[in-house]
MIKEBA-489614 format. One record per residue: x, y, z of N, C-alpha, C in turn; residue in one letter. Coordinates in steps of 0.001 Angstrom, whole numbers, plus 500000, padded with zeros to 6 digits. Atoms other than C-alpha are relative to their C-alpha. Example, Ala and Ser with C-alpha at 12.3 -4.5 7.8 and 13.67 -1.06 7.14 Angstrom:
2
500890498810500000512300495500507800500900501200500000a 499180498810499940513670498940507140499230501090500730s 
// end
This chain:
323
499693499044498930791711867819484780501500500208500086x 498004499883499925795161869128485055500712500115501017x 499369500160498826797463868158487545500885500843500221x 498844499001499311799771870474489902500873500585499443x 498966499486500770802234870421488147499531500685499147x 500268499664501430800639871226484659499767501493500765x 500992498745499918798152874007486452501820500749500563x 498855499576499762802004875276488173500502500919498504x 498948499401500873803761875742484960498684500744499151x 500713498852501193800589877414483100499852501406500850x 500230499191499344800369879491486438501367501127499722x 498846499643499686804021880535486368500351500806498431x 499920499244501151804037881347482783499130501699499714x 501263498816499751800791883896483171500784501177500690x 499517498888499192802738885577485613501080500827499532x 498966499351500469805856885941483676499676500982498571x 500395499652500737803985887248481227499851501457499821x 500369498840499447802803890044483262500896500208501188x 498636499873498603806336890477485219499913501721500014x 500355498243500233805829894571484615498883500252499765x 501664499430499886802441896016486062499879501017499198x 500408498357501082802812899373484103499164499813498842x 500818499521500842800733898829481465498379499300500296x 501621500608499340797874896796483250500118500834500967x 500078499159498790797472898130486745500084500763499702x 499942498380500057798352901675485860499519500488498355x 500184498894501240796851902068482279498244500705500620x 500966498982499372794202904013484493500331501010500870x 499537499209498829796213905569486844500373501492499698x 499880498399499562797132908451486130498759501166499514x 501755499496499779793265909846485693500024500694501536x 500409499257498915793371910434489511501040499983500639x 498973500027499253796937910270490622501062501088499062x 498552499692500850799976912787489865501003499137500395x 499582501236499451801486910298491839500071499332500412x 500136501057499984801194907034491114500758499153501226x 499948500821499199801553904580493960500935498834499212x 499810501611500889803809901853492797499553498273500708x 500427501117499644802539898540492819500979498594499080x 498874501638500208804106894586492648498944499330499794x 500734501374500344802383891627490874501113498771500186x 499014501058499627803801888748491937498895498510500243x 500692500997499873803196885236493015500848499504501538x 499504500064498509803454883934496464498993498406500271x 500638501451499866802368880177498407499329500442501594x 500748499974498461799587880556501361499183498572499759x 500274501231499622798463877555502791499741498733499028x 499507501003500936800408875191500325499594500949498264x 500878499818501405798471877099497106500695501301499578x 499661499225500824800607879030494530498841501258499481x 501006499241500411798554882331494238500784501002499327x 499175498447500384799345885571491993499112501023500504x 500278498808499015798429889154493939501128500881499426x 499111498833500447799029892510493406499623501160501331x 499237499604498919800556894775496085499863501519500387x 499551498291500239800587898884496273501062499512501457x 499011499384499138803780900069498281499652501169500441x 500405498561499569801984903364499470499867499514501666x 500451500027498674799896903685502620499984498952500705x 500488500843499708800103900948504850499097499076500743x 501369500565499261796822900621506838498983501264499409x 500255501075499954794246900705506473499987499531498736x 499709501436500984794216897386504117498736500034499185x 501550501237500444791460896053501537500805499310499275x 499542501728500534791714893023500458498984499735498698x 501073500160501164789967892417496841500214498480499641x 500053501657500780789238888667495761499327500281498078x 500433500150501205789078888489491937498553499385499642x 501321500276500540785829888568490260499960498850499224x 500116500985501033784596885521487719499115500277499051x 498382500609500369785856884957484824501017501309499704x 499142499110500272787798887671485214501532499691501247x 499168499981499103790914888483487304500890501012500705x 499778499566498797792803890377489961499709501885499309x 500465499085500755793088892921486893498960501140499762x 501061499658499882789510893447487090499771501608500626x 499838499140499541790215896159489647501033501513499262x 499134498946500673792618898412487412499067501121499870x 500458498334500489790157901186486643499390500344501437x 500153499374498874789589901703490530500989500241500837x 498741500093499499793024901058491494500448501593500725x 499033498736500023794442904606490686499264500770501625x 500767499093499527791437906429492931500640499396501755x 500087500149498260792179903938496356501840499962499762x 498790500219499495795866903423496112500265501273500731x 499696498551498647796729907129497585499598499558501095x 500760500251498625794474906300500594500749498801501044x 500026501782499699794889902669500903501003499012500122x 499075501043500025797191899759501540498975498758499090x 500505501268501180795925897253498294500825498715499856x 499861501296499721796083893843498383499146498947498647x 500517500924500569794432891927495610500453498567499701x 499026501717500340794805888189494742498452499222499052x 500907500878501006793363885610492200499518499062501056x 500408501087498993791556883205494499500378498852498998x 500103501335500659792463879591493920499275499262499038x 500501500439500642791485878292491191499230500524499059x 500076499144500671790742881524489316501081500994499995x 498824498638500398792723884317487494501091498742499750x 498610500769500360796249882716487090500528499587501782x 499285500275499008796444881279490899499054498160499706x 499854501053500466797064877670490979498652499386500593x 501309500808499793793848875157491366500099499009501202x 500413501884498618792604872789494648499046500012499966x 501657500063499682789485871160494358499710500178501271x 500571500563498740789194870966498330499631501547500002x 500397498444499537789052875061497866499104500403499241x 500775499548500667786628875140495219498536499841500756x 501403499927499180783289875645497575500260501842501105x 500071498772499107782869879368499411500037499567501287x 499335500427498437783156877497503251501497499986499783x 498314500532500083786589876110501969500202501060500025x 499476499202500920787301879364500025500492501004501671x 499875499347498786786510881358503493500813499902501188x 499039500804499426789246879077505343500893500396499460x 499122499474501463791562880322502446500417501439500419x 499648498151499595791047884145503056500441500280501473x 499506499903499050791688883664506604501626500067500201x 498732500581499925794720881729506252501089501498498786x 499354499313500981795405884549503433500690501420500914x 499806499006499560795107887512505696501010499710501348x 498950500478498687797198885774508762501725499750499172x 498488500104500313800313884747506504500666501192499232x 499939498693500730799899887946504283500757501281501255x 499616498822498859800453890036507837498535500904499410x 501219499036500651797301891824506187499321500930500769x 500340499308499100796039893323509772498750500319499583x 501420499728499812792516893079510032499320501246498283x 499594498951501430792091894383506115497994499646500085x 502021500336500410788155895221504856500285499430498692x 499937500826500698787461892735502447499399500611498924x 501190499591501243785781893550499025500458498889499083x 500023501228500786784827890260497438498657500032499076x 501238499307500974782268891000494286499871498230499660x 500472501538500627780771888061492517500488498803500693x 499660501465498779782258884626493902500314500079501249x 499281499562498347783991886293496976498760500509500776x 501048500075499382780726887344498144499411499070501105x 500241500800498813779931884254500127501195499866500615x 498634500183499100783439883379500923500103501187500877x 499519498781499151783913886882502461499075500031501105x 501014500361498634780681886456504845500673498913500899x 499279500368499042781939883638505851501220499725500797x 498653499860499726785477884409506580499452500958501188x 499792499177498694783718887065508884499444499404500975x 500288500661498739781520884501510702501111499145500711x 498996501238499173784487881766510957501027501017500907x 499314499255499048786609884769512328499925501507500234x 500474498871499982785559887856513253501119500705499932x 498657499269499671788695889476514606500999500155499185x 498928499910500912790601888745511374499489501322498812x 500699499283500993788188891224509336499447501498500054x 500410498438499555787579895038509718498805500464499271x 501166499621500636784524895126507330499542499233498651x 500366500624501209783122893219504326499199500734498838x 500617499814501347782203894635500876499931499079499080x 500373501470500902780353892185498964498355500382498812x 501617499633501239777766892178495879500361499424498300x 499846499986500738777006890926492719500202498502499834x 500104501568499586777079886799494026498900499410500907x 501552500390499706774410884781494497500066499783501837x 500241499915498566773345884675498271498609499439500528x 501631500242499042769545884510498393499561498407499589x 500651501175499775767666881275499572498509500190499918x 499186500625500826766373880417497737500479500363498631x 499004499375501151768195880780494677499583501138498765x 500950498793501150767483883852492432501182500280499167x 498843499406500555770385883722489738498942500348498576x 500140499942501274769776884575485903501001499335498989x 499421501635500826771295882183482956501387501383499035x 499859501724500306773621881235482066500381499575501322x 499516500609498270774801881236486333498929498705500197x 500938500981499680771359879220487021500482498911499387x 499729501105500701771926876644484634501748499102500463x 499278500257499332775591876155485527499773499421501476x 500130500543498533774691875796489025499126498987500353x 501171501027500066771792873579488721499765498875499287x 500318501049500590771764871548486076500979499058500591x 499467501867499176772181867618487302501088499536499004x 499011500707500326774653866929484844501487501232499385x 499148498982500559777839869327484960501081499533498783x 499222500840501266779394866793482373499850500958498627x 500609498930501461777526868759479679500723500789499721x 499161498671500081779334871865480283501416499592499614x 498431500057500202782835870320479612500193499957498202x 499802499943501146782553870808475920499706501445499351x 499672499172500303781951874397476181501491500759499996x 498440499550500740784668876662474317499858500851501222x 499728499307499123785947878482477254500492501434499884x 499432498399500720787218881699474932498918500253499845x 501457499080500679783595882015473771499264500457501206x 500384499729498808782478882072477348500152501386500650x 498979499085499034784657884528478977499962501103498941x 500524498524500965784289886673475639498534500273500472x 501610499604499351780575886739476235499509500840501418x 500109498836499149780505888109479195500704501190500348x 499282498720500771783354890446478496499008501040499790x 500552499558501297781263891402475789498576501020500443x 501155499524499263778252892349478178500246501019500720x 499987498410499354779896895109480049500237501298499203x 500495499623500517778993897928479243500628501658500691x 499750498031499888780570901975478742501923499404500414x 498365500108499184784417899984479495500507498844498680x 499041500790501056786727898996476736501215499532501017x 498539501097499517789058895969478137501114500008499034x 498976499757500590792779896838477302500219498115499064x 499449501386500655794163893844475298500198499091500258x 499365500585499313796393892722477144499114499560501537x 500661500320498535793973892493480470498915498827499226x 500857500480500647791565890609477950500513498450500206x 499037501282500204794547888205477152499841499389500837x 499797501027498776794854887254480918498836499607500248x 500770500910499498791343886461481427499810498979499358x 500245501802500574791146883855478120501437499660500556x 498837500718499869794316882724479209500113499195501713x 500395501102498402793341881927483153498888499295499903x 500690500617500505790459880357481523499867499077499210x 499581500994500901792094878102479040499847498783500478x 499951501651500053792065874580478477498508499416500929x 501348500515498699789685872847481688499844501177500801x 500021499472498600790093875967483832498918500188500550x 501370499890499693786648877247483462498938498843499899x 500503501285499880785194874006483457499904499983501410x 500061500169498509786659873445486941499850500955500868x 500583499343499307786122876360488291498277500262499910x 501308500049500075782582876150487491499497499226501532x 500346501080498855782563873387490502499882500766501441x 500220499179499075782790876500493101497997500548500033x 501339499000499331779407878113492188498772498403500017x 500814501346499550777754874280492331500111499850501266x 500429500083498449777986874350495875499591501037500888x 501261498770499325775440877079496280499139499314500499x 501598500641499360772234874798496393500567499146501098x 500293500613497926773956873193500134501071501054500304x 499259499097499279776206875954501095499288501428500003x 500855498701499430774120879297500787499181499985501159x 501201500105499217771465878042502634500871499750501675x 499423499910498469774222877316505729500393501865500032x 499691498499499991775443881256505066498794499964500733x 501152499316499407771616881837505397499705500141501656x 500478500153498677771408880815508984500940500427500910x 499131499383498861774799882309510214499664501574499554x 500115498441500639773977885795508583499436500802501375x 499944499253498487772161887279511976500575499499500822x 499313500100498708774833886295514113501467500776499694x 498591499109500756777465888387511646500356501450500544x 499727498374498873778475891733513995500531500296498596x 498865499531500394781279892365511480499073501479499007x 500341499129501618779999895816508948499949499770499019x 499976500591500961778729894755505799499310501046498616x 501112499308500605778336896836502890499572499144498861x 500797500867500997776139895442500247499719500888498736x 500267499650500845776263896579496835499251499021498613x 501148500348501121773886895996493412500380500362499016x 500377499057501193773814897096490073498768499371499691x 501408500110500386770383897798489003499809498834498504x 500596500929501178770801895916485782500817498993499652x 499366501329499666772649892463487096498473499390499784x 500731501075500472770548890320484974500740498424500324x 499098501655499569773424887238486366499525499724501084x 500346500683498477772514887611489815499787501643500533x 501010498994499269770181889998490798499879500887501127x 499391499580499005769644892352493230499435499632500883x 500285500215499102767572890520494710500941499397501067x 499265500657499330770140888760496349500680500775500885x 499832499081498396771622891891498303498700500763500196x 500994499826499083768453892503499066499462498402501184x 500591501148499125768122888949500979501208500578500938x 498456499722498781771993889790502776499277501129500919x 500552498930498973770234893192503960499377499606500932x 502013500435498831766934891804505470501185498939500862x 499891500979498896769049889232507204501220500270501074x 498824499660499359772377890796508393499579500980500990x 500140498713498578772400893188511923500453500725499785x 499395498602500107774680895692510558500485499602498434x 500061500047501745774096895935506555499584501368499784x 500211499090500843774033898694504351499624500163498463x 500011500033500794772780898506501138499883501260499196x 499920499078500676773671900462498217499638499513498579x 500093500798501460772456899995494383500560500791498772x 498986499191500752774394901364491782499326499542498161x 500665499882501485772906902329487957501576499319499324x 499149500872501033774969899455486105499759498232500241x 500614501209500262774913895991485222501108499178501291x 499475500945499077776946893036486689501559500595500382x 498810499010499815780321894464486457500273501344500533x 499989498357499893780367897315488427501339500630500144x 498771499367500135783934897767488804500347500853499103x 499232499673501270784514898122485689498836501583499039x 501210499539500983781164899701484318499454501678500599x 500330499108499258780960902039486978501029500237501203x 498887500207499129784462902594488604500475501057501257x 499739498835498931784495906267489915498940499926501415x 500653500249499307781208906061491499500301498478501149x 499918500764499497782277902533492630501009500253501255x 498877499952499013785616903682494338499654500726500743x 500717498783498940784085906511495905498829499073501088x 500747499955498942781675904472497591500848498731500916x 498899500406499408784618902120498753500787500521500891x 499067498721498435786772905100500321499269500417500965x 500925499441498783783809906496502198499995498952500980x 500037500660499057783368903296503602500729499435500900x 498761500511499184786699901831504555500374501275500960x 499191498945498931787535905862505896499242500065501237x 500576500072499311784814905793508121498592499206500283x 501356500217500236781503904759506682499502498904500913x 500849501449499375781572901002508144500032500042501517x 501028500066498962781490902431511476499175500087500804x 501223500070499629778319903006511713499040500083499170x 500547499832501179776606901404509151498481500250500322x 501484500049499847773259901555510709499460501192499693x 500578498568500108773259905282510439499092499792498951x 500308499709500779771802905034507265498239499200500031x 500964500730499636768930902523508852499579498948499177x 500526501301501163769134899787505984499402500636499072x 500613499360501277767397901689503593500891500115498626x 498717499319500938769067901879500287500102501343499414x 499640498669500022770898904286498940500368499809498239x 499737500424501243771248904582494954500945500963499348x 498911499383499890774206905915493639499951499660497798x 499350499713501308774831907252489621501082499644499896x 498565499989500956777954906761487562500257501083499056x 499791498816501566776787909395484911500267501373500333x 
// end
Protein backbone atom coordinates (compact mmCIF):
# COMPACT_ATOMS: atom_id res chain seq x y z
CA UNK A 1 0.00 0.00 0.00
CA UNK A 2 1.59 3.29 -0.58
CA UNK A 3 2.13 5.71 1.94
CA UNK A 4 1.28 9.65 1.89
CA UNK A 5 4.00 10.58 0.95
CA UNK A 6 4.60 8.12 -2.05
CA UNK A 7 0.62 8.51 -3.14
CA UNK A 8 1.66 12.77 -2.71
CA UNK A 9 4.52 12.73 -5.05
CA UNK A 10 2.71 10.32 -7.74
CA UNK A 11 -0.32 12.77 -7.13
CA UNK A 12 1.73 15.91 -7.72
CA UNK A 13 3.47 14.59 -10.68
CA UNK A 14 -0.09 13.63 -12.56
CA UNK A 15 -0.95 17.04 -12.10
CA UNK A 16 2.13 18.57 -13.43
CA UNK A 17 1.71 16.65 -16.14
CA UNK A 18 -1.53 18.11 -17.00
CA UNK A 19 -0.47 21.85 -15.81
CA UNK A 20 -2.29 23.16 -19.32
CA UNK A 21 -6.08 22.07 -19.69
CA UNK A 22 -6.18 23.02 -23.48
CA UNK A 23 -5.81 19.97 -24.93
CA UNK A 24 -7.88 17.75 -22.42
CA UNK A 25 -10.79 19.78 -21.17
CA UNK A 26 -11.26 21.71 -24.36
CA UNK A 27 -10.36 19.08 -27.10
CA UNK A 28 -14.32 19.14 -27.29
CA UNK A 29 -15.03 22.49 -26.79
CA UNK A 30 -15.27 24.21 -29.37
CA UNK A 31 -18.26 21.84 -30.97
CA UNK A 32 -20.68 24.04 -28.90
CA UNK A 33 -18.84 27.11 -27.82
CA UNK A 34 -17.47 30.18 -30.00
CA UNK A 35 -16.48 31.04 -26.74
CA UNK A 36 -14.80 28.90 -24.77
CA UNK A 37 -15.12 29.35 -21.04
CA UNK A 38 -11.70 29.13 -19.59
CA UNK A 39 -11.09 26.61 -17.17
CA UNK A 40 -8.16 25.77 -14.19
CA UNK A 41 -6.97 22.23 -13.24
CA UNK A 42 -5.34 22.39 -10.28
CA UNK A 43 -4.81 20.77 -6.97
CA UNK A 44 -6.07 21.99 -3.72
CA UNK A 45 -6.26 20.31 0.31
CA UNK A 46 -10.04 19.88 1.77
CA UNK A 47 -10.30 18.30 4.90
CA UNK A 48 -6.48 17.40 5.19
CA UNK A 49 -6.77 15.35 1.52
CA UNK A 50 -4.68 16.61 -1.48
CA UNK A 51 -7.37 16.56 -4.29
CA UNK A 52 -6.97 17.62 -8.15
CA UNK A 53 -10.33 19.61 -9.64
CA UNK A 54 -11.11 21.41 -12.47
CA UNK A 55 -12.66 24.91 -12.33
CA UNK A 56 -14.58 27.00 -15.30
CA UNK A 57 -14.12 30.88 -14.66
CA UNK A 58 -17.51 31.73 -16.49
CA UNK A 59 -20.90 31.86 -14.81
CA UNK A 60 -20.84 31.77 -11.27
CA UNK A 61 -24.08 30.16 -9.95
CA UNK A 62 -25.65 28.14 -10.42
CA UNK A 63 -22.81 25.39 -9.46
CA UNK A 64 -22.58 21.48 -10.33
CA UNK A 65 -20.42 19.69 -8.74
CA UNK A 66 -19.22 16.38 -10.76
CA UNK A 67 -17.41 13.52 -8.69
CA UNK A 68 -15.20 11.48 -11.07
CA UNK A 69 -16.46 8.33 -12.44
CA UNK A 70 -14.45 4.74 -11.89
CA UNK A 71 -11.65 4.00 -13.28
CA UNK A 72 -11.78 6.92 -14.94
CA UNK A 73 -11.25 10.59 -13.97
CA UNK A 74 -12.37 14.17 -13.54
CA UNK A 75 -11.52 14.13 -17.44
CA UNK A 76 -14.29 11.86 -17.95
CA UNK A 77 -16.52 14.91 -18.27
CA UNK A 78 -14.59 16.68 -21.27
CA UNK A 79 -17.05 15.85 -24.03
CA UNK A 80 -19.94 17.55 -21.91
CA UNK A 81 -17.89 20.22 -20.57
CA UNK A 82 -18.04 22.58 -23.67
CA UNK A 83 -22.20 22.34 -23.78
CA UNK A 84 -22.59 23.32 -19.61
CA UNK A 85 -19.72 25.66 -19.14
CA UNK A 86 -21.65 28.79 -20.91
CA UNK A 87 -24.56 28.18 -18.47
CA UNK A 88 -22.84 26.88 -15.50
CA UNK A 89 -20.35 27.47 -12.74
CA UNK A 90 -18.19 23.78 -13.06
CA UNK A 91 -16.61 22.29 -10.42
CA UNK A 92 -15.26 18.82 -10.90
CA UNK A 93 -12.83 16.88 -8.63
CA UNK A 94 -11.17 13.36 -8.44
CA UNK A 95 -12.66 11.98 -5.25
CA UNK A 96 -10.09 10.62 -2.84
CA UNK A 97 -8.58 7.97 -3.71
CA UNK A 98 -9.43 8.08 -7.42
CA UNK A 99 -8.27 10.00 -10.59
CA UNK A 100 -4.93 11.62 -9.41
CA UNK A 101 -6.38 12.90 -5.82
CA UNK A 102 -4.40 11.65 -3.01
CA UNK A 103 -5.68 8.27 -1.08
CA UNK A 104 -7.38 7.79 2.77
CA UNK A 105 -8.60 4.58 3.60
CA UNK A 106 -11.03 6.19 6.32
CA UNK A 107 -12.68 7.83 2.92
CA UNK A 108 -12.81 4.83 0.97
CA UNK A 109 -16.68 3.76 1.91
CA UNK A 110 -19.70 6.13 0.28
CA UNK A 111 -20.91 7.28 4.22
CA UNK A 112 -17.22 8.51 4.65
CA UNK A 113 -17.05 9.66 0.98
CA UNK A 114 -20.50 11.71 1.69
CA UNK A 115 -18.71 13.51 4.80
CA UNK A 116 -16.01 14.41 2.12
CA UNK A 117 -18.42 16.17 -0.39
CA UNK A 118 -19.84 18.11 2.33
CA UNK A 119 -16.72 19.23 3.76
CA UNK A 120 -15.87 19.74 -0.16
CA UNK A 121 -18.72 22.04 -0.93
CA UNK A 122 -18.31 24.20 2.52
CA UNK A 123 -14.43 24.91 2.03
CA UNK A 124 -14.84 25.08 -1.86
CA UNK A 125 -17.47 28.20 -1.08
CA UNK A 126 -19.44 25.96 -3.71
CA UNK A 127 -23.06 27.48 -2.58
CA UNK A 128 -25.49 24.91 -2.46
CA UNK A 129 -24.08 23.34 -6.04
CA UNK A 130 -26.38 20.26 -7.75
CA UNK A 131 -24.33 17.39 -7.50
CA UNK A 132 -23.84 14.91 -10.47
CA UNK A 133 -22.09 11.86 -9.09
CA UNK A 134 -22.31 8.83 -11.88
CA UNK A 135 -20.98 5.47 -10.92
CA UNK A 136 -19.24 5.57 -7.33
CA UNK A 137 -20.61 9.12 -6.46
CA UNK A 138 -23.97 7.79 -6.71
CA UNK A 139 -24.29 6.67 -3.13
CA UNK A 140 -21.99 9.20 -1.72
CA UNK A 141 -24.13 11.98 -3.32
CA UNK A 142 -27.52 10.55 -1.66
CA UNK A 143 -26.00 10.60 1.21
CA UNK A 144 -24.37 13.91 1.34
CA UNK A 145 -28.10 15.01 0.73
CA UNK A 146 -29.50 13.04 3.70
CA UNK A 147 -26.42 14.02 6.13
CA UNK A 148 -27.12 17.68 4.91
CA UNK A 149 -29.75 18.84 3.11
CA UNK A 150 -29.14 22.57 2.99
CA UNK A 151 -25.64 22.06 1.55
CA UNK A 152 -27.19 20.51 -1.81
CA UNK A 153 -29.53 22.08 -4.47
CA UNK A 154 -30.24 18.74 -6.31
CA UNK A 155 -28.59 15.35 -6.93
CA UNK A 156 -27.83 13.70 -10.31
CA UNK A 157 -26.87 10.25 -9.84
CA UNK A 158 -26.82 6.87 -12.03
CA UNK A 159 -24.93 4.19 -13.20
CA UNK A 160 -23.80 2.88 -9.23
CA UNK A 161 -24.98 0.18 -7.58
CA UNK A 162 -27.86 1.16 -5.10
CA UNK A 163 -30.43 -1.64 -5.15
CA UNK A 164 -30.95 -4.01 -2.07
CA UNK A 165 -30.37 -6.26 -2.71
CA UNK A 166 -27.51 -6.22 -4.87
CA UNK A 167 -28.05 -6.34 -8.70
CA UNK A 168 -24.45 -5.57 -10.17
CA UNK A 169 -23.01 -7.45 -13.36
CA UNK A 170 -19.19 -8.90 -13.38
CA UNK A 171 -16.67 -8.08 -13.09
CA UNK A 172 -18.36 -5.17 -10.22
CA UNK A 173 -20.19 -8.33 -8.49
CA UNK A 174 -17.26 -10.31 -8.07
CA UNK A 175 -15.08 -7.43 -6.87
CA UNK A 176 -17.58 -6.58 -4.37
CA UNK A 177 -18.37 -9.92 -3.09
CA UNK A 178 -15.94 -12.19 -3.30
CA UNK A 179 -14.62 -13.19 0.50
CA UNK A 180 -11.20 -12.89 -0.43
CA UNK A 181 -10.18 -9.35 -1.95
CA UNK A 182 -6.48 -10.67 -1.63
CA UNK A 183 -7.05 -12.39 -4.99
CA UNK A 184 -7.57 -9.28 -6.82
CA UNK A 185 -4.11 -7.78 -5.86
CA UNK A 186 -2.36 -9.52 -8.66
CA UNK A 187 -4.53 -8.11 -11.23
CA UNK A 188 -2.61 -5.92 -13.98
CA UNK A 189 -4.27 -2.70 -13.34
CA UNK A 190 -3.49 -1.33 -17.20
CA UNK A 191 -5.41 -4.39 -18.44
CA UNK A 192 -8.28 -3.46 -16.22
CA UNK A 193 -8.86 0.10 -16.86
CA UNK A 194 -8.12 -0.74 -20.68
CA UNK A 195 -11.01 -3.14 -20.59
CA UNK A 196 -13.40 -1.11 -19.69
CA UNK A 197 -12.10 1.77 -21.72
CA UNK A 198 -12.37 -0.60 -24.35
CA UNK A 199 -16.22 -1.20 -23.70
CA UNK A 200 -17.44 2.23 -24.45
CA UNK A 201 -18.84 2.54 -27.16
CA UNK A 202 -19.29 5.41 -30.43
CA UNK A 203 -16.23 7.63 -28.18
CA UNK A 204 -12.61 7.52 -29.09
CA UNK A 205 -10.50 8.44 -25.73
CA UNK A 206 -7.88 11.18 -26.69
CA UNK A 207 -4.43 9.79 -25.65
CA UNK A 208 -3.50 11.77 -23.45
CA UNK A 209 -6.98 11.48 -21.26
CA UNK A 210 -6.29 7.60 -21.65
CA UNK A 211 -2.73 8.24 -20.16
CA UNK A 212 -4.30 9.82 -16.96
CA UNK A 213 -6.62 7.11 -16.26
CA UNK A 214 -3.66 4.12 -16.48
CA UNK A 215 -1.64 6.42 -14.70
CA UNK A 216 -4.25 7.22 -11.58
CA UNK A 217 -4.55 3.56 -11.66
CA UNK A 218 -0.98 2.48 -11.48
CA UNK A 219 0.90 0.49 -9.19
CA UNK A 220 -1.81 -0.55 -5.95
CA UNK A 221 -4.18 2.29 -6.87
CA UNK A 222 -6.87 0.20 -8.30
CA UNK A 223 -6.41 -2.43 -5.96
CA UNK A 224 -7.20 0.05 -3.16
CA UNK A 225 -9.65 1.71 -4.51
CA UNK A 226 -11.49 -1.37 -5.11
CA UNK A 227 -12.03 -1.26 -1.06
CA UNK A 228 -14.78 1.65 -1.69
CA UNK A 229 -17.26 -0.49 -3.73
CA UNK A 230 -16.75 -3.48 -0.86
CA UNK A 231 -18.70 -1.57 1.42
CA UNK A 232 -21.88 -1.92 -0.54
CA UNK A 233 -23.10 -5.32 1.03
CA UNK A 234 -23.40 -3.03 4.81
CA UNK A 235 -23.67 0.41 3.50
CA UNK A 236 -26.40 0.34 0.64
CA UNK A 237 -28.72 -1.32 2.62
CA UNK A 238 -28.33 1.84 5.38
CA UNK A 239 -28.88 4.31 2.06
CA UNK A 240 -31.92 1.95 1.58
CA UNK A 241 -33.70 3.03 4.68
CA UNK A 242 -32.79 6.82 4.59
CA UNK A 243 -33.95 7.12 0.84
CA UNK A 244 -37.83 8.14 1.82
CA UNK A 245 -36.83 10.65 4.14
CA UNK A 246 -34.54 12.40 1.12
CA UNK A 247 -36.72 15.88 0.20
CA UNK A 248 -33.63 17.03 -1.73
CA UNK A 249 -34.56 16.54 -6.07
CA UNK A 250 -33.11 13.58 -7.42
CA UNK A 251 -32.61 12.90 -10.91
CA UNK A 252 -31.93 9.35 -11.74
CA UNK A 253 -30.36 8.35 -14.82
CA UNK A 254 -29.71 4.68 -16.78
CA UNK A 255 -28.30 3.55 -19.79
CA UNK A 256 -30.32 0.86 -21.25
CA UNK A 257 -27.31 -1.29 -21.91
CA UNK A 258 -25.28 -0.96 -18.33
CA UNK A 259 -24.51 -4.56 -18.24
CA UNK A 260 -22.00 -3.27 -14.82
CA UNK A 261 -24.79 -2.10 -12.90
CA UNK A 262 -28.01 -2.18 -14.21
CA UNK A 263 -30.85 -0.27 -14.43
CA UNK A 264 -32.30 -1.96 -12.22
CA UNK A 265 -30.73 -0.14 -9.65
CA UNK A 266 -32.27 3.39 -10.64
CA UNK A 267 -35.13 1.73 -10.81
CA UNK A 268 -34.89 0.70 -6.90
CA UNK A 269 -33.69 4.80 -6.10
CA UNK A 270 -37.09 5.72 -8.01
CA UNK A 271 -39.59 3.36 -6.20
CA UNK A 272 -38.02 4.50 -2.98
CA UNK A 273 -37.16 8.27 -3.16
CA UNK A 274 -40.28 11.14 -2.65
CA UNK A 275 -39.05 13.36 -5.28
CA UNK A 276 -37.22 11.12 -8.12
CA UNK A 277 -37.21 11.35 -11.65
CA UNK A 278 -36.10 8.79 -13.69
CA UNK A 279 -34.66 8.99 -17.01
CA UNK A 280 -33.03 6.03 -19.25
CA UNK A 281 -30.81 6.86 -21.85
CA UNK A 282 -30.02 4.39 -25.18
CA UNK A 283 -26.26 3.63 -24.09
CA UNK A 284 -24.23 1.49 -22.06
CA UNK A 285 -22.39 2.26 -18.74
CA UNK A 286 -20.60 5.31 -19.74
CA UNK A 287 -23.00 7.67 -20.60
CA UNK A 288 -21.00 10.68 -20.45
CA UNK A 289 -18.95 9.78 -22.72
CA UNK A 290 -21.12 7.43 -25.03
CA UNK A 291 -23.86 9.68 -25.07
CA UNK A 292 -22.69 13.30 -24.19
CA UNK A 293 -25.07 15.72 -26.09
CA UNK A 294 -28.13 13.98 -25.12
CA UNK A 295 -26.49 13.60 -21.65
CA UNK A 296 -25.74 17.42 -21.18
CA UNK A 297 -28.96 18.42 -22.39
CA UNK A 298 -30.66 16.48 -19.91
CA UNK A 299 -28.30 18.06 -17.18
CA UNK A 300 -29.08 21.83 -18.26
CA UNK A 301 -32.81 21.23 -18.28
CA UNK A 302 -32.50 20.04 -14.98
CA UNK A 303 -30.15 22.23 -13.03
CA UNK A 304 -32.17 25.44 -15.13
CA UNK A 305 -35.28 24.48 -13.81
CA UNK A 306 -36.22 20.86 -14.19
CA UNK A 307 -35.35 19.80 -10.40
CA UNK A 308 -37.99 22.04 -9.30
CA UNK A 309 -40.53 20.10 -9.79
CA UNK A 310 -39.48 16.85 -10.38
CA UNK A 311 -42.72 15.22 -9.69
CA UNK A 312 -44.23 16.88 -12.68
CA UNK A 313 -43.25 14.17 -14.67
CA UNK A 314 -45.01 11.62 -11.93
CA UNK A 315 -41.97 9.07 -11.73
CA UNK A 316 -42.60 7.57 -14.84
CA UNK A 317 -39.62 7.29 -17.04
CA UNK A 318 -38.67 9.15 -19.61
CA UNK A 319 -36.24 7.63 -22.41
CA UNK A 320 -34.06 9.81 -24.08
CA UNK A 321 -31.89 8.98 -27.67
CA UNK A 322 -28.35 10.04 -28.44
CA UNK A 323 -28.77 9.18 -32.24
Amino acid sequence: MATAGEDLEYRLAAAGAFADPSPLLYWKLARNSAAPVSTRVGLRTVDGVRIRYAETEGPSEPTILLTSPWPESLYAFGPIWAALAQRFHLFAVDLPGFGASERRSDLLSPMAMADFLVRLIDECELARPHIVGPDIGTAAALFAADLSPGSVASVVVGGGGAAVPLRLGEPLHAWVLDPDLERFRSLDPGAVVSAALDAIEGHTIPAAIRNDYLDSYAGERFFESMRYVRRYPEELPVLAQRLPEIQTPVLVFAGLADHVVPPANAEFLVAHLPRARLVTIHAGHFVWEEAPDAFASLLASWVADGHLHPESAENQPTEVSHE
